[in-house]
C-alpha positions in Angstrom: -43.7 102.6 -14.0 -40.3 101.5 -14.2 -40.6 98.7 -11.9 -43.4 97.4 -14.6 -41.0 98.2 -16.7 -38.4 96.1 -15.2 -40.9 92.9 -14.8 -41.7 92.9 -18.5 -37.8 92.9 -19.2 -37.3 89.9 -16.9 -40.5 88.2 -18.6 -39.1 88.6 -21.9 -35.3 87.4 -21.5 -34.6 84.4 -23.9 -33.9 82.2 -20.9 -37.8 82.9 -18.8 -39.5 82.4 -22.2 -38.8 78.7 -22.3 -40.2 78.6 -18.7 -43.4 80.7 -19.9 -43.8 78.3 -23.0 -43.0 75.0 -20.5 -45.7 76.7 -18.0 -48.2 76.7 -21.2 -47.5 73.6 -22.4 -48.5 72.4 -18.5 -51.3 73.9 -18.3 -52.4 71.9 -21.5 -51.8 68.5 -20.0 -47.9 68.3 -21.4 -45.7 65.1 -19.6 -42.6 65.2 -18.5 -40.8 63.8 -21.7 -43.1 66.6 -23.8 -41.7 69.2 -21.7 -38.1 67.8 -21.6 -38.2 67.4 -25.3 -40.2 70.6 -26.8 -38.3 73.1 -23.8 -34.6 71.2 -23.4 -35.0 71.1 -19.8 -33.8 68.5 -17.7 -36.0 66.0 -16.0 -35.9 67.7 -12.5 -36.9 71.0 -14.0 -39.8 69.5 -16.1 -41.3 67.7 -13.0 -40.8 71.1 -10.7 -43.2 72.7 -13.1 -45.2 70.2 -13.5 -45.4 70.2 -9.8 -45.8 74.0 -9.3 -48.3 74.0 -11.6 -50.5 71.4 -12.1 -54.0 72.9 -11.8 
């Protein structure tokens, strides 16, 4: 229980929900400049997760 605990913490920090909405926002055909725009993230982070995945 309080290692469930402890993952839902992690999942909602402000910093992982820009990761969980950039994840989303692969997984409905997003590009690189949609995710670097809509999430702030740099271009290297944007093609990682497009990278990790890209179904």
């Amino acid at each position: 229980k309080t290692q469930e605990n402890q993952v839902n913490l992690v999942a909602c920090a402000p910093e992982n929900r820009i990761y969980t909405r950039a994840t989303i926002m692969v997984e409905l055909g997003a590009s690189i400049e949609e995710l670097m725009s809509e999430c702030e993230l740099a271009r290297a982070e944007a093609e990682l997760l497009l990278n990790l995945h890209r179904i």
